[in-house]
N, C-alpha and C positions, 0 to 999 in steps of 0.2 A: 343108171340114175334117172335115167330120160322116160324110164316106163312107169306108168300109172301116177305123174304128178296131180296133184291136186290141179295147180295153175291148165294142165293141158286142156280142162271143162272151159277155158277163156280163149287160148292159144292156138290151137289146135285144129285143123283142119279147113278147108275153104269154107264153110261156113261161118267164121269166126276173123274173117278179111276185115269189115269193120271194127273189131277190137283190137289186132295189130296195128291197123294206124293208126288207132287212138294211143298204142300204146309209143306208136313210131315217133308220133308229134312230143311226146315227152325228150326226146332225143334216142331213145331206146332203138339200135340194131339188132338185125335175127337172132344175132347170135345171143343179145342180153334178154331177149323173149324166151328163147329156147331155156335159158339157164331154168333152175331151180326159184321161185321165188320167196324170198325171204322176209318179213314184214319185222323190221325195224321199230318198234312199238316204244317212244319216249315219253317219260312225262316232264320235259324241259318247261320251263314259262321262267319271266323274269320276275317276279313277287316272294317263290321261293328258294330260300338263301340251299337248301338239301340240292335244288334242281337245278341253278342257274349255271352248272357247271355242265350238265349231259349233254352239250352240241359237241363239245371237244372227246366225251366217252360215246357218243352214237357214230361219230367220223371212224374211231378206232373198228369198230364193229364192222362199219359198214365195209371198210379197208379189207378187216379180216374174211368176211362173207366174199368178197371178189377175188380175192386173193384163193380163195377156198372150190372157186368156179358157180359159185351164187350169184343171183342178181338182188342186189339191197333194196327195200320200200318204205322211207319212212313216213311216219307220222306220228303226231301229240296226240298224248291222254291231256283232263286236265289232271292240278293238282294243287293241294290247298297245304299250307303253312298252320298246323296245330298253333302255333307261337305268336302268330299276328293275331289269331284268333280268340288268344286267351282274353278271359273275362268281357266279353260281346257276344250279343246275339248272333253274331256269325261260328259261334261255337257248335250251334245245331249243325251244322252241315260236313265238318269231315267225315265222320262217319256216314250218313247218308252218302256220301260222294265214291265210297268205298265201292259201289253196287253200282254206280254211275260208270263207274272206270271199269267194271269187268263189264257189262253191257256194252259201252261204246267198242273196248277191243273186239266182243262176240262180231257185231256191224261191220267194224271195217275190215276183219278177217275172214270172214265168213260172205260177205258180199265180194271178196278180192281174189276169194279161194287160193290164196297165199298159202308156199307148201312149208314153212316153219316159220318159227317168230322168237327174235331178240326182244326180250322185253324187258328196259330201262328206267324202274323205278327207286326212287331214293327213301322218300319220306311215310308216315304213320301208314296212312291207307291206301297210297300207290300201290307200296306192295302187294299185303294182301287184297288186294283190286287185280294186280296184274296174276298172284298166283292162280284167282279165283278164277281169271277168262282161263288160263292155259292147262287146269283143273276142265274146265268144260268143256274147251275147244278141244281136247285131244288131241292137235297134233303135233310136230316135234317142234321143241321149245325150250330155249335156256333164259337165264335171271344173269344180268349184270348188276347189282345195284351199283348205287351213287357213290356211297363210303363217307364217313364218317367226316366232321369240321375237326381239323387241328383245335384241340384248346386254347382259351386264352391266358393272359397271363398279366397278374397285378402285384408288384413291390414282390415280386419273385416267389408267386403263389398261384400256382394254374387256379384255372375259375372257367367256369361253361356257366350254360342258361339256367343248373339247378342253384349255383349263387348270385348269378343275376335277379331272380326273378326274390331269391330270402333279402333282397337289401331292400326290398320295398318295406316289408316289416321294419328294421333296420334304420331306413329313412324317416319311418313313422315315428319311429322310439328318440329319434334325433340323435342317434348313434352316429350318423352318415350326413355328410353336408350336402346340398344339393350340385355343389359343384365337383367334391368325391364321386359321385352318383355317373356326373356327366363323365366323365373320364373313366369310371369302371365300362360304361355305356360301349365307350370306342373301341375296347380292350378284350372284350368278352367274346365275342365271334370276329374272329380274324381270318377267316376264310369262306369259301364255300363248302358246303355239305352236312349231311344233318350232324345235329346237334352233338357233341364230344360226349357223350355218356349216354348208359345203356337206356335210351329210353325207347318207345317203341319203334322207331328207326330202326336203328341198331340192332333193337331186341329180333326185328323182324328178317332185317339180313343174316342173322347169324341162323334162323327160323331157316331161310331158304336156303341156306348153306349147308346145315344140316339136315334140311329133307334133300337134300340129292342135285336141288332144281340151280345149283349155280356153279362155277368152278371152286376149288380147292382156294385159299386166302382171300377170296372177291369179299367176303364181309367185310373184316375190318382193313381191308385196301382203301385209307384216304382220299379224299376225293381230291388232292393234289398232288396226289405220289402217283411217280410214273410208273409204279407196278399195276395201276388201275388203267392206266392206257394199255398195258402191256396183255391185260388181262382179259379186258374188253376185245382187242383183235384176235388174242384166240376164243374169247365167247363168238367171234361173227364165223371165224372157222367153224366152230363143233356145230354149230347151225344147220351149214349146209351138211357135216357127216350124218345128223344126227336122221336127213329124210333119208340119205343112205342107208343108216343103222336101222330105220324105222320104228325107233324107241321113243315112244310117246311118253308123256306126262303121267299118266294112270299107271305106267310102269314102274315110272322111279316113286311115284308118290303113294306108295300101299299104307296098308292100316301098321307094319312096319318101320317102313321110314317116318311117317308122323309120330310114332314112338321115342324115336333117336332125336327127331326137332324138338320134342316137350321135352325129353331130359335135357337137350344142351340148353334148352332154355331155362328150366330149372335150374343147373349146377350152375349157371350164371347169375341169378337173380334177377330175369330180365322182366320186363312189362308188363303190368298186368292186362291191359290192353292184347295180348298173347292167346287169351283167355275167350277172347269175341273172332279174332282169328282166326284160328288153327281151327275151331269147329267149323266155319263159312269155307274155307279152304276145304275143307275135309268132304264138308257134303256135295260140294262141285265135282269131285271125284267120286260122287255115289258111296262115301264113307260114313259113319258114324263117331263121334272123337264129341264126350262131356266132360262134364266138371268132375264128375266121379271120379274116370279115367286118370286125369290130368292128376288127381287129388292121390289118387294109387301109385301112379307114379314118381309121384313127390316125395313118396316115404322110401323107395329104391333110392333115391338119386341123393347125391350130398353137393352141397352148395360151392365150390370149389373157386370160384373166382368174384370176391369183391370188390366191385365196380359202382363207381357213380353212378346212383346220388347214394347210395346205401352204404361205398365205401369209399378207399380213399383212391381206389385208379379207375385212367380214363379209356378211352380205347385206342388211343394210341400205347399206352402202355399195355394194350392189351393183345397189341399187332406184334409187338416186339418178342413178346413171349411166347409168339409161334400161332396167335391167334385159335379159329377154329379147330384144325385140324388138332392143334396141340389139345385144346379142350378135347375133343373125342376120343383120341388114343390116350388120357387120363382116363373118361368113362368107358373104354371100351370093352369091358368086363360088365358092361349091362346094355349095350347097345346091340341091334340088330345089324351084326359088320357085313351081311350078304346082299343087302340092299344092293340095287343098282342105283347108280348115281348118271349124272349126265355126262362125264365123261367119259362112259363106257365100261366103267370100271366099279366094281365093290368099293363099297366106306373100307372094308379092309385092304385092298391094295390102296385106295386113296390115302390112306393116314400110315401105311406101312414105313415111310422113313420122315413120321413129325418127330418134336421134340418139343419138351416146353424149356425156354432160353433164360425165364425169368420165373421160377420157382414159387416168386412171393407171391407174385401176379394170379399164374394157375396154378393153385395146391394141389399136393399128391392127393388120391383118390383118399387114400388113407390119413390124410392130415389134413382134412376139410376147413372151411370156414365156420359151417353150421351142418349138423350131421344128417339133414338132411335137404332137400332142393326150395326153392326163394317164395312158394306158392302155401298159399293155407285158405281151401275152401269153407268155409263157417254155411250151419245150418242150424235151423230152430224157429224159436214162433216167429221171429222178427223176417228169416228170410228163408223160406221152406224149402223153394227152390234150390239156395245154395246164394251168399256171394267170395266174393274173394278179397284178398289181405296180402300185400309182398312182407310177408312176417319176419324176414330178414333186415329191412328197413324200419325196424319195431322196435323200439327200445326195451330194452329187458320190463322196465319197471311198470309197463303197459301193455305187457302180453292177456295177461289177465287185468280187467277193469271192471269196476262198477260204480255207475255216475247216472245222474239225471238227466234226461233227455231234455237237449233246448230245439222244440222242430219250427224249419223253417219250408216254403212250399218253391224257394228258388234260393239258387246262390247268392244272388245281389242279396236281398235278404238279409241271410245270413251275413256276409260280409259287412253290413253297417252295422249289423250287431257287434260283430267282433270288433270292430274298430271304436266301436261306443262301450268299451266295457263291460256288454252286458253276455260277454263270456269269461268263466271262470275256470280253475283250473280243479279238476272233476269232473266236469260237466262232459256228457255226448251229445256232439252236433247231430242231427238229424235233417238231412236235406233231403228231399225230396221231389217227389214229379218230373224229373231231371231224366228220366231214361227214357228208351230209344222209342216210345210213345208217349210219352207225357213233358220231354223236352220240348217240340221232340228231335229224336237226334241224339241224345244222351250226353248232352256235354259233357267236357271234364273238369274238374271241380278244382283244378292245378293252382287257379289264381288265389282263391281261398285256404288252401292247403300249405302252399308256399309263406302266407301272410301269418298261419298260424303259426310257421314254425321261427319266422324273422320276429317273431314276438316274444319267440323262448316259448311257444306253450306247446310246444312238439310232444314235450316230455310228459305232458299235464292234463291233457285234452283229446278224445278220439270225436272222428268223423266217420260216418256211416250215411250210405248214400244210394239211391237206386240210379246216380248217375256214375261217372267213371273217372277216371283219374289217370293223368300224365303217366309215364314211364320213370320222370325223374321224382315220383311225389315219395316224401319220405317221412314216417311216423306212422302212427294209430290212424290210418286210416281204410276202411272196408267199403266198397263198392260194388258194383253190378246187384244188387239187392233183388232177388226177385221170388213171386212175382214182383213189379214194381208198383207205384200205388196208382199208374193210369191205369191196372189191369186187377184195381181194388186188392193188390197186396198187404197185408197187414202193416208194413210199412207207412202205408195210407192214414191208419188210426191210430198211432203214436199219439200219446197228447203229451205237453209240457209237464216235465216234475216225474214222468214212470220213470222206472229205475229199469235201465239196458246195463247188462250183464254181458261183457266179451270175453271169452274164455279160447283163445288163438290156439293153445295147446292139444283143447279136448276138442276143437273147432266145434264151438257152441253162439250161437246169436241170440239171446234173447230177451224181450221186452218179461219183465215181472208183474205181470197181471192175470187173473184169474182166466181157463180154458173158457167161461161163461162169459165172462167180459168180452175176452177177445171177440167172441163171437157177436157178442151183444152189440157191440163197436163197429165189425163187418158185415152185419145186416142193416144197421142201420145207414152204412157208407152207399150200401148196393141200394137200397131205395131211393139213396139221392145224390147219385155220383156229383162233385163238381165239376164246374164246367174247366176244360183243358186250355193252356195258354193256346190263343190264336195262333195256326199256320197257314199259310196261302204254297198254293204253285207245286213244287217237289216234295215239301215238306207236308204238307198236306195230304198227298197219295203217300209216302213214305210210312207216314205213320197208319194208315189203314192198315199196311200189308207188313210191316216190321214186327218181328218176335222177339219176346223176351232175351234178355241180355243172359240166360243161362245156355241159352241155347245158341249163340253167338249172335243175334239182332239179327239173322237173315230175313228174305224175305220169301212171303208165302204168295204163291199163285192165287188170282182172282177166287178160285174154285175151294182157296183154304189150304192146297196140298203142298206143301213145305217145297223149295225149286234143290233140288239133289242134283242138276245137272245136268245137261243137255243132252 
């Protein structure tokens, strides 16, 4: 174990006398030098409700790592709260921050030359943040995440943040008294961890669980169940086997494995947020993973587990039915079972004795929910590129639509419209400028989304957007639109009253105006672009070097050349 450590370029020999006593003055003995060291990589802070729980899951690990003959090192990512951020200009920045979080791990792992790393993310872009450093850093490294919030519960009817956030509508309609409202308020998040339904939290733990990079149950392991303690000290064990094992990241994470994480994400109905992911992940492993793919995929795979917001269970009920693994040995007739995973073993011996315990929860392969997996890529004049649609969260009577466009150039926007009447039931919203250079940052459109549906026009009304959307958004609505219209996508030339044509089935987007118009429209947009909402500081360089939302908003080197990974 002692030959060829990373750590030994710090430790290691009489010329390296002043780094032992720096590392002495920490309290650190020979013998905790000599170990292996391990970088304990949290994204704890007190703001978010997914994170405030990780000091009690980083103890477990670290435990485990010693226990194992490691020496532990911790340290904080940051980490932002999608949920506090809804409907504010602090919306620009989870995503940006996504790229923030795999950078800062690159710094303190790579200046530390730490020989593995636990890395303890809960919430939207921790994750994929954390998959992307250990994607690039290549060395051995496992995924504990957070786990999921217990649901709440009102007049004996679970309830999470997708009907928290519909009683605003609700409220509006004076359906809900303000003082109903205050007591749903207390009721609704009764714990730590992210949000009780599959929204990109969730979507993204179940993501690392089935690309390989975390133990067997650690997704849906609550973040108050002590099988997530339990789980976490053997993630700090495999840690240290794992510089043993010398099984890297680029190992378990092939053009393979990424195959088996989009179907389990598919057969779930999970995030579309999944969709800007799994490709930024992918290219940090020097991969390639589009919309195309994703979209081919989707027609293999059958939707097998209906979960909020789209159905009626949570993931706690979705722990009980055998979770993950049971999902996989359901698909395992289209899943690639030879994959290595991180604990040294095939998805095939890993899933060799699941079972699913609750039938309703995850349906037989052959008695699906929808016959085929939760995604639906749309393309046409509207969005050439490709956007996407969770077309399981679609009401039948709105898969196909055609309605007059009402475009707005931001969400607020939009929203006083809606709230003033001046949406009807027909109409496509049309929001725009909203993506990942024209937000920028690409909010997500959740607060609008949710207001549409506590209004009853769920069923009545699509949204179409080159911004992005919640995990828990449910309805007629299509996102990631691109190109998007900072980057003079046709999107950009919508005018009020064309007639958008959605056709989810044939996966069709399209505005009904003449191939010459179009054109007529986008030459004239390119002579005199408008001017883009103001950014200062991060947000500023972000949007210079962020790419379109088809391609997952990564970002491109000063030079233009796409970062594939270090």
């Amino acid at each position: 174990m002692k030959q060829g450590l990373r750590s030994d370029l710090i430790k290691k020999g009489f010329q390296r006398c002043t780094q032992r006593a720096l590392l002495k003055s920490l309290g650190l003995d020979d013998g905790a030098i000599e170990r292996p060291w391990v970088a304990v990589v949290n994204s704890w802070n007190e703001i978010v409700p997914g994170h405030i729980h990780l000091r009690s899951i980083s103890r477990a690990v670290k435990a485990g790592i010693i226990s194992a003959g490691g020496t532990p090192f911790e340290f904080d990512t940051i980490a932002i709260c999608d949920g506090l951020c809804q409907g504010t200009i602090g919306m620009r920045y989870p995503l940006p921050s996504r790229d923030i979080i795999a950078d800062s791990i690159e710094v303190m792992v790579q200046a530390h030359m730490f020989d593995s790393m636990v890395l303890i993310p809960s919430c939207d872009k921790t994750v994929p943040g954390h998959l992307m450093a250990a994607a690039r850093l290549n060395i051995p490294s496992i995924v504990v995440t957070g786990g999921p919030m217990l649901p709440g519960s009102y007049r004996g009817k679970k309830i999470t943040t997708v009907e928290m956030r519909e009683f605003m509508g609700k409220f509006k309609l004076g359906e809900l008294s303000e003082e109903e409202l205050n007591i749903i308020e207390g009721l609704a998040c009764p714990g730590p961890g992210s949000c009780a339904m599959l929204g990109t939290a969730n979507t993204m733990a179940a993501v690392t669980e089935a690309l390989g990079m975390s133990l067997p149950g650690c997704a849906t392991a609550h973040a108050v169940d002590a099988k997530k303690i339990r789980i976490a000290h053997e993630t700090g064990k495999r840690a240290v086997k794992l510089v043993e094992e010398a099984l890297l990241p680029r190992d378990i994470m092939t053009q393979q494995a990424f195959e088996n994480a989009i179907i389990v994400d598919l057969a779930l109905g999970g995030s579309l947020n999944a969709t800007l992911h799994i490709p930024a992940i992918a290219r940090e492993a020097k991969l390639n993973i589009g919309l195309d793919r994703m979209d081919e995929l989707n027609s293999l795979t059958r939707h097998i587990c209906n979960l909020l917001p789209s159905g009626p269970y949570n993931l706690k009920d979705l722990d009980e039915a055998g979770g993950i693994p049971a999902v996989m040995k359901e698909l395992s007739g289209i899943l690639n079972l030879d994959c290595i995973t991180v604990t040294g073993k095939t998805v095939r011996e890993n899933i060799s004795d699941a079972r699913t315990l609750r039938p309703e929860v995850i349906r037989p392969f052959d008695n699906p929910v929808h016959p085929e997996g939760g995604l639906a890529v749309l393309k046409g004049n509207l969005a050439p590129n490709g956007s996407v649609c969770k077309h399981v969260a679609v009401v039948k009577e709105m898969l196909v639509h055609r309605g007059p466009a009402k475009v707005f150039d931001s969400m607020e926007e939009a929203i006083e419209a809606l709230l003033g009447g001046q949406i009807v039931a027909g109409d496509v919203i049309i929001i725009r400028y909203e993506g990942p250079k024209g937000g920028p940052g690409m909010r997500e459109m959740h607060q609008i989304a949710s207001i549409i549906n506590g209004m009853g026009l769920g069923d009545k009304v699509a949204l179409i957007t080159d911004g992005r959307f919640s995990g828990s958004t449910r309805g007629a609505m299509i996102g990631h639109v691109s190109p998007e219209a900072a980057e003079g996508g046709p999107i950009a030339v919508v005018k009020n009253g064309d007639l958008i044509l959605i056709d989810i089935p044939k996966r069709r987007l399209n505005m009904e105006v003449s191939g010459d118009e179009l054109k007529r429209r986008l030459d004239e947009w390119r002579s005199q672009p408008p001017k883009l909402k103001g950014a200062e500081g991060y947000l500023q360089r972000y949007r210079f070097f962020v790419t379109s939302a088809d391609m997952g908003a990564i970002l491109k080197e000063p030079n233009g050349d796409l970062v594939l990974g270090k």
